[in-house]
Residue frames as a rotation matrix with the C-alpha (Angstrom) as fourth column:
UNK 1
0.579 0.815 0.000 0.00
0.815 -0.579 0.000 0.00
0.000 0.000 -1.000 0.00
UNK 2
-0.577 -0.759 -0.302 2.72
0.730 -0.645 0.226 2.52
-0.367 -0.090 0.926 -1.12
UNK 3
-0.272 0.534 0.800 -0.02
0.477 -0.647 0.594 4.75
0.835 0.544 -0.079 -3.10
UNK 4
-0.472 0.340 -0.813 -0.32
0.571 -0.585 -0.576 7.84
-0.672 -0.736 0.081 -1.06
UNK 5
-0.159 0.415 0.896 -2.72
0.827 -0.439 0.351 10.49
0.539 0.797 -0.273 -2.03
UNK 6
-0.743 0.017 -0.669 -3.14
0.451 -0.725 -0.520 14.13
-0.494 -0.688 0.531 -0.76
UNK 7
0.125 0.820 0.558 -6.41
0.791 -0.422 0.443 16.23
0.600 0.386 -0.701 -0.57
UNK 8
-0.899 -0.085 -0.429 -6.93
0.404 -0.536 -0.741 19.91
-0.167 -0.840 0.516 0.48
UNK 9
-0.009 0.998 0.057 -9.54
0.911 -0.015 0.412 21.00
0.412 0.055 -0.909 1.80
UNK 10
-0.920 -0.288 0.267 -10.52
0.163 -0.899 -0.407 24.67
0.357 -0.331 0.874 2.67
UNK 11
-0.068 0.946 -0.317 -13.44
0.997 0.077 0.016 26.13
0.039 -0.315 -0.948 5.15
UNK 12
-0.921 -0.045 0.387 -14.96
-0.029 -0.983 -0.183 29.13
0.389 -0.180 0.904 4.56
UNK 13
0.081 0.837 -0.542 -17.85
0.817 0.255 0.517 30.69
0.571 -0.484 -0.663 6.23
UNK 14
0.356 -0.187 0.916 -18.42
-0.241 -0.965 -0.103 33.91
0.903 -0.184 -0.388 8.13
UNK 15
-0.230 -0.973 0.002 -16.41
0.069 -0.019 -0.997 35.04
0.971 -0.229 0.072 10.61
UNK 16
-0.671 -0.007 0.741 -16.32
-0.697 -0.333 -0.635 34.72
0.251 -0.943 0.218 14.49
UNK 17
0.526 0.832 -0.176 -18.97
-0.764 0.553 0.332 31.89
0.373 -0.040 0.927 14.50
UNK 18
0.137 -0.350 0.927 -16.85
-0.646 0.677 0.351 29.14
-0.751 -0.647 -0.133 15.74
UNK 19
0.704 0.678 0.211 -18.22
-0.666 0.734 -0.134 27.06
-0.246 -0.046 0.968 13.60
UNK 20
0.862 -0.323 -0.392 -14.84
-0.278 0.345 -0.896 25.70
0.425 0.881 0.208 10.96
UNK 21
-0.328 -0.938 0.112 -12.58
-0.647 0.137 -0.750 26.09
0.688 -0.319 -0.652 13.43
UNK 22
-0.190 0.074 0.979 -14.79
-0.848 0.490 -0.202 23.33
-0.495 -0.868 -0.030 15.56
UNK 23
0.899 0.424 -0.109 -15.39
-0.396 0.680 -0.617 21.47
-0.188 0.598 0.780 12.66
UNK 24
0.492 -0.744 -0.453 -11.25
-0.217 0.399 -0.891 20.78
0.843 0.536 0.035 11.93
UNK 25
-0.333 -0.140 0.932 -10.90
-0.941 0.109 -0.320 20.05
-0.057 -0.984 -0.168 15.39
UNK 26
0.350 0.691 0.633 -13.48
-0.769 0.598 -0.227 17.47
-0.535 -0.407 0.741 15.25
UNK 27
0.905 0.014 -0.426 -11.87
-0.395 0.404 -0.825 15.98
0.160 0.915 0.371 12.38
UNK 28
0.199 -0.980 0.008 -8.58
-0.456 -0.099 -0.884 15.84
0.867 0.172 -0.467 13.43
UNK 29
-0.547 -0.302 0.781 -8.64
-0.787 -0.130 -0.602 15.73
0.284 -0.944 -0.166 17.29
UNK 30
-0.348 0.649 -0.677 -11.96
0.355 0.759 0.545 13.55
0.868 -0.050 -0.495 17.51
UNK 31
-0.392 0.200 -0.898 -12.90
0.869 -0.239 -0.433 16.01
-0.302 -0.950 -0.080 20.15
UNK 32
0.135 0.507 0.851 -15.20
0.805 -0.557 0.204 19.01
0.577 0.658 -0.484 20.25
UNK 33
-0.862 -0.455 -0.225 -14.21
0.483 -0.600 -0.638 22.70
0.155 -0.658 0.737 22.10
UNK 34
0.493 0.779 0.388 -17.46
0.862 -0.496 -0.100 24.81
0.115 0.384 -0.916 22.19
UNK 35
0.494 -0.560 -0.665 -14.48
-0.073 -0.789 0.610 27.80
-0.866 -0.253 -0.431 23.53
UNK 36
0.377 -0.707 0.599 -12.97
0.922 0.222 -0.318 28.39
0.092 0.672 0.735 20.36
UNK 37
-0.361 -0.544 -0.757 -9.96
0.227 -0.839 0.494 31.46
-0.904 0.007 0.427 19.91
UNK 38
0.791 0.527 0.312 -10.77
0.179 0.289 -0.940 32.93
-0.585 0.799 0.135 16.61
UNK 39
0.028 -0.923 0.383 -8.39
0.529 0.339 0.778 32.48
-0.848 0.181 0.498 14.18
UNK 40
0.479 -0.261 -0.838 -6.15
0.172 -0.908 0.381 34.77
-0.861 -0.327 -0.390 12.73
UNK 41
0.009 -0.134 -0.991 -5.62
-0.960 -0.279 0.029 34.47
-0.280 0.951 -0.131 8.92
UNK 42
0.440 0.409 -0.799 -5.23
-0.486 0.857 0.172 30.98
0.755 0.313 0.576 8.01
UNK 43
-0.205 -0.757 0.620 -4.37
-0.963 0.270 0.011 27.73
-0.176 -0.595 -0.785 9.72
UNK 44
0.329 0.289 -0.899 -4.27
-0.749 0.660 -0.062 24.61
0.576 0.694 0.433 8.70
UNK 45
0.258 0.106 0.960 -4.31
-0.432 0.902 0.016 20.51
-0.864 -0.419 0.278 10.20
UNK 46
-0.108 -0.019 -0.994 -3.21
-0.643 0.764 0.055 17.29
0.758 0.645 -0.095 8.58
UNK 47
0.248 0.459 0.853 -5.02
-0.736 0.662 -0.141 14.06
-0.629 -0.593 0.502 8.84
UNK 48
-0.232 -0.338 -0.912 -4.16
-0.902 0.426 0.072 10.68
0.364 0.839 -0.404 7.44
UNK 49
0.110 0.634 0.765 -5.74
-0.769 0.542 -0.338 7.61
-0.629 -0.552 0.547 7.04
UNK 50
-0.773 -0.127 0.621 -6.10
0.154 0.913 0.378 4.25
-0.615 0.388 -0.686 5.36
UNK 51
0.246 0.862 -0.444 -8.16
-0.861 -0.016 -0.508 3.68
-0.445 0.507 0.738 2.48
UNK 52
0.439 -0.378 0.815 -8.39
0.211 0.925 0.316 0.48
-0.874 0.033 0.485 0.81
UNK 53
0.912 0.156 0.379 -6.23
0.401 -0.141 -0.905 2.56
-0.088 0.978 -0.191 -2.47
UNK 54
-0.279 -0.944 0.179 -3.65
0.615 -0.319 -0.721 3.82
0.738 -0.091 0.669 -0.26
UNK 55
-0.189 0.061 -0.980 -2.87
0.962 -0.190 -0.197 6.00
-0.198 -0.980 -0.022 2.06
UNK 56
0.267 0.514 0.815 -4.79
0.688 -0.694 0.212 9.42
0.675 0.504 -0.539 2.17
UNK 57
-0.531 -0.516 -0.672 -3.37
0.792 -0.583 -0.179 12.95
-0.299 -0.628 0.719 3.80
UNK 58
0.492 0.835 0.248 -5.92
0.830 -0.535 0.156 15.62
0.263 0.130 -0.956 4.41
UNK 59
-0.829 -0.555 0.066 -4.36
0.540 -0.826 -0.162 19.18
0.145 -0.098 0.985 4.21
UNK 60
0.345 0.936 -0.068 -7.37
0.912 -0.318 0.258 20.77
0.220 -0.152 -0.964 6.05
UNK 61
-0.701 -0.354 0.619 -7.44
0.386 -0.918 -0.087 24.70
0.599 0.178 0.780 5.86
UNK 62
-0.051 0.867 -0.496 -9.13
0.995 -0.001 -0.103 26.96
-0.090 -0.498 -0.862 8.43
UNK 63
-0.255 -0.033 0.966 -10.13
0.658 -0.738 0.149 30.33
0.708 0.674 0.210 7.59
UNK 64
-0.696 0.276 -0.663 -10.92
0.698 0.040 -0.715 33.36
-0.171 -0.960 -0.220 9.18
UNK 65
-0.083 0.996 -0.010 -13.94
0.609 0.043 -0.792 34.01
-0.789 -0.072 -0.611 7.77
């Protein structure tokens, strides 16, 4: 299973709501904050998993709004 594959993803959405920057948490962490900081131009998470095709790396972008 040497086949690696990279996706990025980007969240936008309006600003100060919490919402994207609890949503790439959840994704990543597997935990939810309802206290989010808000974030300050961009920031970004990687996630990687199995798939049965190889091995997949999520370049997840958070925005600030």
């Amino acid at each position: 299973m040497d086949n690696k594959y990279l996706f990025k993803i980007v969240f936008l959405g309006p600003s100060s709501s919490g919402a994207k920057t609890s949503l790439v948490f959840r994704i990543v962490e597997n935990k939810f904050n309802k206290e989010t900081i808000p974030t300050i131009g961009v920031d970004f998470k990687f996630y990687r998993f199995k798939t049965k095709y190889g091995i997949a790396n999520l370049q997840i972008w958070d925005t600030s709004g």
